[in-house]
N, C-alpha and C positions, 0 to 999 in steps of 0.2 A: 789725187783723190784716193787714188789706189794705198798709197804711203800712210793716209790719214787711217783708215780702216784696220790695217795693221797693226798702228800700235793704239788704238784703241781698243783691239783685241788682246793686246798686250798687257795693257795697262787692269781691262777687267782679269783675266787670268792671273796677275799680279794680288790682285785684292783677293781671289780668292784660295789663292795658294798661303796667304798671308792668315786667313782668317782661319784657315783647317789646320797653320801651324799655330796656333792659339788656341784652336779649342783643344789639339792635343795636350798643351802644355796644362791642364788642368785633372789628367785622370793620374790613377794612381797604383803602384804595388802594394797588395795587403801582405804581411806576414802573418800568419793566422800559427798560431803553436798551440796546444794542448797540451798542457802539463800530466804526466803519470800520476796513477793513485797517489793523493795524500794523506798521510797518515794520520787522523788526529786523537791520541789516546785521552778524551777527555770524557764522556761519556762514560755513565756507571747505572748497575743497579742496585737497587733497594729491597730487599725478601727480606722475609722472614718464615722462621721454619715452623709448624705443626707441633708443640709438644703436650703429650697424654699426660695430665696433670689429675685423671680421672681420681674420684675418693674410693675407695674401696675397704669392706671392712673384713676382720677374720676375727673368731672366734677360738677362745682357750678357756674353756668350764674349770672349775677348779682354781683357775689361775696357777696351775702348777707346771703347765709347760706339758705336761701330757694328753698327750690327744684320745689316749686308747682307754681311758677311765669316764670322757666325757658323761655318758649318759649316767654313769653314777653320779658324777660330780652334780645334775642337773637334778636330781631324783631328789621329791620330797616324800618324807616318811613320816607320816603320824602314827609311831611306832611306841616303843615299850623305856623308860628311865629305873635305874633304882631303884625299891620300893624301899618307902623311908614309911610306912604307915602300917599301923600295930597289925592287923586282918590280913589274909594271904586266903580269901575267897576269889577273889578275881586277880586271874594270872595268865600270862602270853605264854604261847605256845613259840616254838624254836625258828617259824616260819614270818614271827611277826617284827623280830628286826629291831634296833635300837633306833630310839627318836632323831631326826634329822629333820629339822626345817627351817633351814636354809641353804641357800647354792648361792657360788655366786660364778660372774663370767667373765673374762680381762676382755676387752673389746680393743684389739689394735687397728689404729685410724691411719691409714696411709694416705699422703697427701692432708692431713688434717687443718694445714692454714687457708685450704680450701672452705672450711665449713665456717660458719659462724653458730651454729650450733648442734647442738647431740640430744635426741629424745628417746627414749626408752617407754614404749608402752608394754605391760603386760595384759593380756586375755584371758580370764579365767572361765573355765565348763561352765557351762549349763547346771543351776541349779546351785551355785556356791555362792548365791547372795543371800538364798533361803538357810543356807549355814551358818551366815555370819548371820541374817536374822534371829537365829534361835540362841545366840552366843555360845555354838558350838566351836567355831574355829571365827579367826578374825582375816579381815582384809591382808594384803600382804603389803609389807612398806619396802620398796623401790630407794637405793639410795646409788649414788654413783660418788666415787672415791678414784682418787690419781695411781698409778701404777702401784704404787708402793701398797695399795688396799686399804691405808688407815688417815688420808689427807680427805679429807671430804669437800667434794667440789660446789656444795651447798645447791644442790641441783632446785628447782621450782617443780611440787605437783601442780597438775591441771586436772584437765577433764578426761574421762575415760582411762584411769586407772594411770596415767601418763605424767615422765619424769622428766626437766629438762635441764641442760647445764648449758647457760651461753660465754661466748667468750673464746668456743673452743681453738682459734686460730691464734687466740696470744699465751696459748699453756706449752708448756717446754716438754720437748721432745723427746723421745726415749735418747739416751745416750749413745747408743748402739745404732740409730739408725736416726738422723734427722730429721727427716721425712715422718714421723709414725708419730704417734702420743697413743696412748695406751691408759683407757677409762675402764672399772671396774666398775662393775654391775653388781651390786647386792641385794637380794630378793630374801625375804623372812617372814614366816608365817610362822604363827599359834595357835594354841588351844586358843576355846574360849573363855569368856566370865560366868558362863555354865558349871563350869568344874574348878569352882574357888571355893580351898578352905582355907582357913581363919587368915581371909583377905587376900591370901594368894591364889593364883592362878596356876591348877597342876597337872602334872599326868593324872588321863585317867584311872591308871594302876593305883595312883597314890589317893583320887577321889572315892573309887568305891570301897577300897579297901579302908579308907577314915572310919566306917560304920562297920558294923556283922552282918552277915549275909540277911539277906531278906528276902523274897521274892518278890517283891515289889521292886527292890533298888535292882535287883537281879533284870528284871521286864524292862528297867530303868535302858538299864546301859545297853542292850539291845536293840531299844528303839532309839538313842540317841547315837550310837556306833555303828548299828547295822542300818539302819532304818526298815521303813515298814512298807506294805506297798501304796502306803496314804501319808506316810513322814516321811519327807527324806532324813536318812543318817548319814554319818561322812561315807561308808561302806558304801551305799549303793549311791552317793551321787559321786565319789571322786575313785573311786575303781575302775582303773583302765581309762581314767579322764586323763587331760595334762595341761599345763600349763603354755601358753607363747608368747613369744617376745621379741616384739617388733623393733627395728632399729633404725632411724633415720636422722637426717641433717639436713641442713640449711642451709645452702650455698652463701659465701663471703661475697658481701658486697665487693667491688676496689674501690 
C-alpha cells in the first residue's frame, strides 16, 4: 500500500511539472526599439508679404518743374492788356499787373493703376456767383490734359463745379518712372459779356476807353470794378479771396 501512494504521488507531480512546462512554453521576449528623430523635409510654408501700393499725389503749378514760382504759377490776375482803343481816360497804375487768367498744375499720380478714376473740384469765394450773375466775369472751365499739356483726356463735368477723367489705371505712365502718370489741371477764367464791344468780349481798359470820358461811364466802372457797399465789384468780392482745389480718386476695382 505503501508502494501504491508513492507513485501516485509521483505520477500527480508529473502532471504537474508537465503542465507548468507548457504554460511556460507560451510567453515571450519583446524587442522594443525606438528609432532616432526622423527627418522628413516635406512640409512648407505659404506668406505672403505687406506691400504699400498706397496712391499718393504731388503737385507742380506751372508744370514747369519749379517749385519756388508756385504761388505765381497759381495766381489769377484780372489785371491790365494793351490798349488797342482810341481814349486813354481810363488807365492802370504800375501796381496793377498784366492780365493773367489762367494757371494751370501737373498732378503726378503715383501708383496710378491703383485708381480708376481722377476728379478735380474747384471752390470759389463767397460772392463769385453774384459776379457771374451780373456778366462781370464768367465761371471758370476745368479741363485736364496728359503730361505733354495739349492731349485732352476728355474729362466729364458734374455737380459743384467738379471734373472727372475715368479710365485712369489704363493711361501710360510717365517714361521716367512706371509707377506715375502725370494729369494736367487747366483752370481759365474771363471777363464778362458786361464788357463786349462790337461782339467781343474785352479788357476793361479797352471797354471804357471805346467811349470819352464821362462821369457817368466814369461811376460806371467804379461800381462794376470796385464795387459799392450794396454791389459787389470784382475789387471788393475777390481781393484777398482765392481759389481751391480738391483732388481725389476712386479706387480700381480687381
Amino acid at each position: 500500500m505503501k508502494t501504491k501512494r508513492f507513485n501516485l504521488g509521483v505520477k500527480i507531480a508529473s502532471i504537474l511539472s508537465a503542465v507548468a512546462i507548457l504554460s511556460v512554453g507560451f510567453a515571450s521576449w519583446l524587442i522594443v526599439n525606438v528609432p532616432e528623430d526622423n527627418l522628413q523635409e516635406v512640409g512648407s510654408f505659404t506668406v505672403h508679404q505687406v506691400v504699400d501700393n498706397s496712391v499718393s499725389f504731388a503737385y507742380d503749378w506751372g508744370n514747369d518743374g519749379t517749385p519756388s514760382d508756385d504761388q505765381a504759377d497759381g495766381t489769377i490776375n484780372f489785371g491790365t492788356v494793351t490798349k488797342t482803343a482810341q481814349h486813354n481816360w481810363f488807365r492802370p497804375d504800375s501796381n496793377v499787373g498784366a492780365e493773367k487768367l489762367s494757371a494751370e498744375v501737373a498732378v503726378a499720380i503715383t501708383n496710378y493703376k491703383n485708381l480708376d478714376s481722377f476728379s478735380v473740384r474747384i471752390a470759389l469765394p463767397d460772392g463769385y456767383s453774384d459776379l457771374v450773375g451780373a456778366n462781370l466775369i464768367t465761371n471758370p472751365t476745368v479741363k485736364l490734359y496728359a503730361k505733354d499739356g495739349t492731349t485732352d483726356l476728355n474729362a466729364t463735368s458734374g455737380a459743384n463745379n467738379t471734373v472727372t477723367v475715368s479710365g485712369v489705371s489704363s493711361m501710360a505712365a510717365d517714361v521716367t518712372d512706371g509707377n506715375v502718370c502725370t494729369i494736367v489741371v487747366k483752370i481759365e477764367f474771363a471777363w464778362g459779356s458786361y464788357f463786349t464791344v462790337d461782339g467781343n468780349v474785352v479788357n476793361p481798359i479797352n471797354f471804357y476807353n471805346n467811349s470819352a470820358y464821362s462821369a457817368s461811364l466814369a461811376d460806371d466802372a467804379v461800381t462794376k470794378l470796385n464795387g459799392t457797399e450794396s454791389v459787389r465789384g470784382i475789387y471788393n468780392t475777390l481781393n484777398g479771396a482765392s481759389y481751391d482745389l480738391y483732388f481725389t480718386g476712386t479706387a480700381a476695382t480687381n
